[in-house]
MARVEXTI-638553 format. One line per 8 residues: number of its first residue (from 1); their letters; for each residue x, y, z of N, C-alpha, C. Coordinates in steps of 0.1 Angstrom, whole numbers, plus 5000, padded with zeros to 4 digits. Example, Ala and Ser with C-alpha at 12.3 -4.5 7.8 and 13.67 -1.06 7.14 Angstrom:
<sites>
1 = AS = 5132/4943/5078/5123/4955/5078/5132/4967/5078 ~ 5128/4978/5071/5137/4989/5071/5129/5000/5079
</sites>
This chain:
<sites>
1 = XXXXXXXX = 5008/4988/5000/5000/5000/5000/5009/5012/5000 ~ 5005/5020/4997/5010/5035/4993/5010/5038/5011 ~ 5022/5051/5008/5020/5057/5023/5011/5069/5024 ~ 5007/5071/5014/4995/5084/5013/4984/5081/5007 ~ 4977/5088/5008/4962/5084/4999/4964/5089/4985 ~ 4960/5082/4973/4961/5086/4960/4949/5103/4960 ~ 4953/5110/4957/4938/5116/4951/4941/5125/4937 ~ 4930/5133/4935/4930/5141/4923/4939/5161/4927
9 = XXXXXXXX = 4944/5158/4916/4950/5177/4924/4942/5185/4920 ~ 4943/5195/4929/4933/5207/4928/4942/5220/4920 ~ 4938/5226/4912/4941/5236/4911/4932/5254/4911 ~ 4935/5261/4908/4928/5273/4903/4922/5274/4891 ~ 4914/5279/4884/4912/5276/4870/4918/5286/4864 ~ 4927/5289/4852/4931/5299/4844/4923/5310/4835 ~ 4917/5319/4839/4905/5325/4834/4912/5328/4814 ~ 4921/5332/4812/4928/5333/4799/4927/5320/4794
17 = XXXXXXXX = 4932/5306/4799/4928/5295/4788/4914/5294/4788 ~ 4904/5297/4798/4891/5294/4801/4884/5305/4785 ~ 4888/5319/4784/4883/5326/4773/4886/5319/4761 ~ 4902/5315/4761/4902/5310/4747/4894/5301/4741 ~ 4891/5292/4755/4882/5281/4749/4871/5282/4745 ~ 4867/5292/4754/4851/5299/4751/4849/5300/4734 ~ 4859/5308/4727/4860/5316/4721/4858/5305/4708 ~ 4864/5293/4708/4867/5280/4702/4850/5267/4704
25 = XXXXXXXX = 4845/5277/4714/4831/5267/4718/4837/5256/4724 ~ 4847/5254/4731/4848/5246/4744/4848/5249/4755 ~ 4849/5242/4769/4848/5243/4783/4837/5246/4787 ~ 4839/5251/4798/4830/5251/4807/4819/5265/4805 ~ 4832/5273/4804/4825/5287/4796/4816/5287/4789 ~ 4819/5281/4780/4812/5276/4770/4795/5271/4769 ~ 4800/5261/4780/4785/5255/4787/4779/5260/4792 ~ 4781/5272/4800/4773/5283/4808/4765/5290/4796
33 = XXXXXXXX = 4774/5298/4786/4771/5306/4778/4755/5296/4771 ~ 4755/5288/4768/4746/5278/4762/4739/5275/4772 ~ 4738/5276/4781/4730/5274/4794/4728/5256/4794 ~ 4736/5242/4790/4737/5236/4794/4746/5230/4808 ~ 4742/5218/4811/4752/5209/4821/4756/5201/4812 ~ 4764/5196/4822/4779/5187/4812/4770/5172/4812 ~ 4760/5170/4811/4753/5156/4805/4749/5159/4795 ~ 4741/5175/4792/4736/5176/4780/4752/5182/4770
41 = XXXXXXXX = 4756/5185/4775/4769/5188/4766/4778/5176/4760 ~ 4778/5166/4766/4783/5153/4763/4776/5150/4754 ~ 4765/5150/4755/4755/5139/4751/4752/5145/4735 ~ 4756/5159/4737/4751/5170/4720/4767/5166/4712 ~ 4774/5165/4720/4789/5164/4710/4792/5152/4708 ~ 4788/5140/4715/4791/5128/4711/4788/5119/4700 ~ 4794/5113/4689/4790/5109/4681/4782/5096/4681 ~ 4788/5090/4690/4784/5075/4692/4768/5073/4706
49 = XXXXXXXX = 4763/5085/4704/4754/5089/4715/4741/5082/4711 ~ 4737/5071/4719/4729/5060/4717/4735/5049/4706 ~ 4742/5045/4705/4744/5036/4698/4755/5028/4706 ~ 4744/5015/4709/4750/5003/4721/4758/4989/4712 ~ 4760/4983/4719/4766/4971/4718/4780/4972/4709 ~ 4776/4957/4700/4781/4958/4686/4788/4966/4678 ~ 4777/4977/4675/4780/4985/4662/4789/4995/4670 ~ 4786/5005/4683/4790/5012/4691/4807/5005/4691
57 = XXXXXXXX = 4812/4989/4696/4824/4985/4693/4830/4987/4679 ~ 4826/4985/4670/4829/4980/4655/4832/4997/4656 ~ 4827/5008/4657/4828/5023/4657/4839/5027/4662 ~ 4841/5023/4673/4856/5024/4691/4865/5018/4677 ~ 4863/5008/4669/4878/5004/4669/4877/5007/4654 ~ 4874/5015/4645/4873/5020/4633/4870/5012/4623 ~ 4860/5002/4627/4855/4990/4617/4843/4996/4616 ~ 4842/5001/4600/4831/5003/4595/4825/4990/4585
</sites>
């Protein structure tokens, strides 16, 4: 076992990378501006969004 606990690092957010992304239509900024949450923002950019099993695999691994 580890002598510390693993966790996630915190930081501050960079409001300058935060605009650029805006400005690009990504981040979080982004998502405010559009007045979504990050399920419906996932869910609008994803390509493979409902599509299960099989075909969804055959897609992951570039077998069309």
């Amino acid at each position: 076992m580890a002598k510390k606990d693993r966790r996630i690092p915190e930081h501050a957010p960079n409001p300058k990378r935060a605009e650029a992304k805006k400005k690009r239509g990504k981040g979080t900024l982004a998502m405010e501006e559009r007045k979504m949450d990050q399920a419906a923002w996932c869910q609008l950019h994803d390509p493979l969004y409902q599509i299960k099993g099989q075909e969804r695999h055959k897609r992951m691994q570039g077998v069309r």
